[in-house]
C-alpha atoms as one frame of an Amber mdcrd trajectory, in Angstrom:
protein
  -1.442 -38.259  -8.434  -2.634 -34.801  -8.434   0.121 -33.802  -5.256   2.668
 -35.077  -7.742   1.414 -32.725 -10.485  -0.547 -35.180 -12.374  -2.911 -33.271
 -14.831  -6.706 -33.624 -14.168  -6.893 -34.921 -17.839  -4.270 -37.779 -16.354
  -6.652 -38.594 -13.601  -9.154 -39.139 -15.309  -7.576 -41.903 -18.056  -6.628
 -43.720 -14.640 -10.126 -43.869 -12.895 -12.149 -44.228 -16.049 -15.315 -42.108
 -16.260 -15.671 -40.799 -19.696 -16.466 -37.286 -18.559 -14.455 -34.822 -17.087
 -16.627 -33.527 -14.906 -17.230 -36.604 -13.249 -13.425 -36.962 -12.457 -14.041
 -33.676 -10.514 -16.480 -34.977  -8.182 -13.372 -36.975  -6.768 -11.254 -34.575
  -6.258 -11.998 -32.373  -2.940  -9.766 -30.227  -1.999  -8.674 -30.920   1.645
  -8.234 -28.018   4.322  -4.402 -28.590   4.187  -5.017 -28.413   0.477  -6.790
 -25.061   0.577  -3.931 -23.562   3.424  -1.059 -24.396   1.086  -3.146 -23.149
  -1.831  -3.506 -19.705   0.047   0.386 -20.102   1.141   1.247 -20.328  -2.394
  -0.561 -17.292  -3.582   1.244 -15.571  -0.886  -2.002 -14.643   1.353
């Protein structure tokens, strides 16, 4: 969801913990993740 733009508020209604931050502990970037990240920003 989230490489389709899906909102981390999104995410979270779909996996179902009631806290944010718990939604957060799913979502690791991956190293491809963090190189397009730094791609992005123009690095």
């Amino acid at each position: 969801m989230l490489k389709t733009e899906a909102q981390l508020p999104e995410v979270q209604r779909m996996l179902g913990p009631s806290q944010l931050s718990t939604t957060g502990l799913y979502l690791t970037p991956s190293e491809e993740d963090g190189r397009a990240a730094v791609k992005r920003a123009g690095l």
